[in-house]
N, C-alpha and C positions, 0 to 999 in steps of 0.2 A: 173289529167292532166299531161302528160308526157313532158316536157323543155328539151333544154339542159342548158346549165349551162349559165348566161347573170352575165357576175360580173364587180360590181364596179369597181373605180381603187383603192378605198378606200380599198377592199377586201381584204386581205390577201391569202388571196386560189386560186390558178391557178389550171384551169380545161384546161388538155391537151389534143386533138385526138391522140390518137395512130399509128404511123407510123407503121404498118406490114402488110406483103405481104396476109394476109389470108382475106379472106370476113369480117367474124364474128369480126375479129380487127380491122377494118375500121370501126365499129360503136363505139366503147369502146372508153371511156376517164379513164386520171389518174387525182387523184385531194389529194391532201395529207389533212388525218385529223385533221381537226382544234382546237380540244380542245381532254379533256378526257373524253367526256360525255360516251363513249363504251370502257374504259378500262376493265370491268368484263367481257366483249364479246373477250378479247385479244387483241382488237383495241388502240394501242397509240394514243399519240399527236404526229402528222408530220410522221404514218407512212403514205405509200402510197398505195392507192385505186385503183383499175379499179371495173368502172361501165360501166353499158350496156344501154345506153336509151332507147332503144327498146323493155326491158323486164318489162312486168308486173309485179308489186311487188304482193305478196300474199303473207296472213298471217306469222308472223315474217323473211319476209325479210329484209334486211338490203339495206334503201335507201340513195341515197343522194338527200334530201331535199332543196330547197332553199323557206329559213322563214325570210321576211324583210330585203332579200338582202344579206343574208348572206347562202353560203351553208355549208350544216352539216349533219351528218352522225347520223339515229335513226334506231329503232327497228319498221317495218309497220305493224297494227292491226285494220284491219277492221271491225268495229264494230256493223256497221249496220245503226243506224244512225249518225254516227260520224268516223274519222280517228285517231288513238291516236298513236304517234310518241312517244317511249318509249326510254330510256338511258339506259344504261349497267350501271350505276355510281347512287347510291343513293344520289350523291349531284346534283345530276342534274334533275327536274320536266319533267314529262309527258308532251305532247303536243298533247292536242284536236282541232280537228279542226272538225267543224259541218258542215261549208260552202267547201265542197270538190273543188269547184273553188277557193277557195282562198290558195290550193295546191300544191302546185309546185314540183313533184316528177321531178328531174333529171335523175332518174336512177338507177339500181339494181347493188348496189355490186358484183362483182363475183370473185374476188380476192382481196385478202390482199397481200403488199408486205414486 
Protein backbone atom coordinates (compact mmCIF):
# COMPACT_ATOMS: atom_id res chain seq x y z
CA UNK A 1 0.00 0.00 0.00
CA UNK A 2 1.43 3.23 -1.23
CA UNK A 3 0.95 6.55 1.82
CA UNK A 4 2.33 9.47 1.91
CA UNK A 5 4.15 10.22 4.81
CA UNK A 6 1.24 11.12 8.17
CA UNK A 7 3.96 11.88 11.00
CA UNK A 8 3.67 12.40 14.67
CA UNK A 9 4.67 15.62 16.25
CA UNK A 10 6.69 13.31 18.32
CA UNK A 11 8.52 12.26 15.02
CA UNK A 12 11.61 13.69 14.41
CA UNK A 13 11.55 13.30 10.40
CA UNK A 14 9.86 15.96 8.27
CA UNK A 15 8.68 14.72 5.14
CA UNK A 16 8.56 17.75 2.69
CA UNK A 17 6.72 18.24 -1.06
CA UNK A 18 8.97 19.60 -3.35
CA UNK A 19 8.51 23.03 -4.63
CA UNK A 20 9.68 22.64 -8.59
CA UNK A 21 8.28 23.86 -11.72
CA UNK A 22 8.47 20.29 -13.51
CA UNK A 23 5.42 17.60 -13.22
CA UNK A 24 7.42 14.64 -12.09
CA UNK A 25 8.63 17.11 -8.77
CA UNK A 26 5.33 17.95 -7.76
CA UNK A 27 4.83 14.32 -6.71
CA UNK A 28 8.51 13.90 -4.81
CA UNK A 29 9.10 14.50 -1.22
CA UNK A 30 12.39 15.17 0.80
CA UNK A 31 12.58 13.58 4.20
CA UNK A 32 16.20 13.33 5.91
CA UNK A 33 17.49 9.68 7.10
CA UNK A 34 16.83 8.81 10.49
CA UNK A 35 19.27 6.69 11.75
CA UNK A 36 22.31 4.42 10.07
CA UNK A 37 20.35 1.43 9.31
CA UNK A 38 21.72 1.95 5.32
CA UNK A 39 25.18 3.25 5.95
CA UNK A 40 26.78 0.20 3.75
CA UNK A 41 24.26 1.41 0.94
CA UNK A 42 26.26 4.96 1.29
CA UNK A 43 23.08 6.42 3.11
CA UNK A 44 24.00 8.64 6.46
CA UNK A 45 22.17 9.73 9.42
CA UNK A 46 20.41 13.18 8.36
CA UNK A 47 21.53 12.82 4.89
CA UNK A 48 18.70 13.94 2.68
CA UNK A 49 16.24 11.85 0.58
CA UNK A 50 13.71 12.38 -2.31
CA UNK A 51 11.24 9.77 -2.86
CA UNK A 52 8.50 9.38 -5.37
CA UNK A 53 5.10 8.08 -3.98
CA UNK A 54 3.84 7.16 -7.04
CA UNK A 55 6.56 4.60 -7.93
CA UNK A 56 6.30 0.91 -7.23
CA UNK A 57 8.99 -0.38 -5.27
CA UNK A 58 10.53 -3.67 -6.89
CA UNK A 59 12.93 -5.89 -5.75
CA UNK A 60 15.91 -4.10 -3.86
CA UNK A 61 14.48 -0.69 -4.00
CA UNK A 62 15.15 1.55 -1.61
CA UNK A 63 11.74 2.60 0.25
CA UNK A 64 10.61 4.79 2.74
CA UNK A 65 8.66 2.95 5.00
CA UNK A 66 6.45 4.13 7.81
CA UNK A 67 6.73 1.01 10.65
CA UNK A 68 4.74 2.22 14.04
CA UNK A 69 4.77 5.67 13.30
CA UNK A 70 8.07 6.10 12.52
CA UNK A 71 9.47 6.61 8.87
CA UNK A 72 12.73 4.80 7.80
CA UNK A 73 14.53 4.09 5.00
CA UNK A 74 15.12 -0.23 4.05
CA UNK A 75 16.16 -2.34 1.31
CA UNK A 76 12.21 -3.73 -0.50
CA UNK A 77 12.29 -7.71 -1.25
CA UNK A 78 9.36 -9.35 -2.18
CA UNK A 79 9.32 -12.53 -1.36
CA UNK A 80 6.33 -14.23 -2.20
CA UNK A 81 4.69 -14.69 0.70
CA UNK A 82 6.19 -12.15 2.86
CA UNK A 83 7.83 -8.51 2.49
CA UNK A 84 11.21 -8.41 4.16
CA UNK A 85 12.66 -4.77 4.69
CA UNK A 86 16.45 -5.23 4.91
CA UNK A 87 19.31 -2.75 6.45
CA UNK A 88 22.55 -1.93 4.88
CA UNK A 89 24.06 -2.01 8.60
CA UNK A 90 24.59 -5.48 10.30
CA UNK A 91 23.53 -3.97 13.52
CA UNK A 92 20.33 -3.47 12.35
CA UNK A 93 17.46 -6.80 11.83
CA UNK A 94 15.57 -7.51 8.85
CA UNK A 95 11.97 -6.67 8.81
CA UNK A 96 9.29 -9.28 7.82
CA UNK A 97 6.17 -8.41 7.25
CA UNK A 98 3.55 -11.39 6.24
CA UNK A 99 0.37 -9.12 6.51
CA UNK A 100 1.26 -6.64 3.37
CA UNK A 101 -1.68 -4.25 4.82
CA UNK A 102 -0.01 -3.80 7.65
CA UNK A 103 2.68 -1.91 5.06
CA UNK A 104 3.06 1.25 4.79
CA UNK A 105 5.34 2.08 1.74
CA UNK A 106 5.70 5.86 1.38
CA UNK A 107 7.73 5.90 -1.33
CA UNK A 108 10.75 4.95 -3.81
CA UNK A 109 13.87 6.67 -3.27
CA UNK A 110 15.32 8.25 -6.24
CA UNK A 111 17.84 10.36 -5.01
CA UNK A 112 20.25 10.74 -2.35
CA UNK A 113 21.45 14.34 -1.46
Amino acid sequence: MLISPQLSESNKIEAHPLAHSTKRSKRLFSMRMPDDAMIDAGINDNDLLIANPLSKPVDGSLVAVMIDNHLTVRRYFDLGHHICLAPENVNYPAIEMINQDELSICGVIVEII
